[in-house]
Each structure stands twice: as structure tokens, then as C-alpha cells.
N, C-alpha and C positions, 0 to 999 in steps of 0.2 A: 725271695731267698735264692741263695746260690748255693748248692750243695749243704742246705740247713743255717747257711751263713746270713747276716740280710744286708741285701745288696741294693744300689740303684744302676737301673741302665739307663744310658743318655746316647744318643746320636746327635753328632756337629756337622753341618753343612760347613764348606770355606773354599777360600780361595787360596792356593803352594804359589808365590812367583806371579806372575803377570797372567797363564792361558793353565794351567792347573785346578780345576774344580776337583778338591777333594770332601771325602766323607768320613765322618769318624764312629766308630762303635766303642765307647767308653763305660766299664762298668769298675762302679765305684762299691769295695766289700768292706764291712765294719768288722772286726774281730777282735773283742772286747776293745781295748785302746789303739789297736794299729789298724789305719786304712789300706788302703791297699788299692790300686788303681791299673786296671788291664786294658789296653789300647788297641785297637786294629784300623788300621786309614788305608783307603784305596781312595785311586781317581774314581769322580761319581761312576763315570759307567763300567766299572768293575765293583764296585761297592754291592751292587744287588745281587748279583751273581755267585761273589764269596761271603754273604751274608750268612748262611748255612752253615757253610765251613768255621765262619766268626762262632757262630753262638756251639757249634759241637765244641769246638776249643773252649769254651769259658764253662764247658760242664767238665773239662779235667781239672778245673782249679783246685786245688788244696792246699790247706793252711796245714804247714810241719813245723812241728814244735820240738 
């Protein structure tokens, strides 16, 4: 769950272009009918590093009605 909401997290390995290894931190929120999909991509070797930074940002999330 994400802030009481229930979420899933996914990380994507890939390749941007031809020499770009990038990484993805995707978390996907249910809120009753509407999904909701929050993204963060870095090149892999910045990926680990603002991993921290990624998941502090996805505890601001909030659903405003």
C-alpha cells in the first residue's frame, strides 16, 4: 500500500538509443476505478543512487478529490 492506497511497485531494466542503459522505478496505484501510474528513469548508474530520493517522492503521493 501506498499512503493506505494499494499499489504495485515494478522496476524496468532497458536500453534509450543505441549506448543508454536505463532503469525504471514504476509504481502502479488503484483508487477505486482510476489507476494511476508514477514514473522515475535514470541511466542505470544513477538509478541506485536516486533510488532514495525515488521512493521519498512516491510517499508524497496523494489522491485529491
Amino acid at each position: 500500500t501506498l499512503n493506505t492506497i494499494p499499489a504495485v511497485r515494478l522496476v524496468f531494466s532497458g536500453r534509450k538509443g543505441n549506448n543508454s542503459d536505463i532503469n525504471e522505478l514504476t509504481y502502479v496505484i488503484l483508487d477505486g476505478t482510476t489507476v494511476w501510474y508514477v514514473q522515475y528513469t535514470a541511466e542505470i548508474t544513477e538509478f541506485y543512487n536516486l533510488l532514495a530520493n525515488f521512493e521519498s517522492s512516491i510517499k508524497t503521493f496523494r489522491v485529491v478529490k
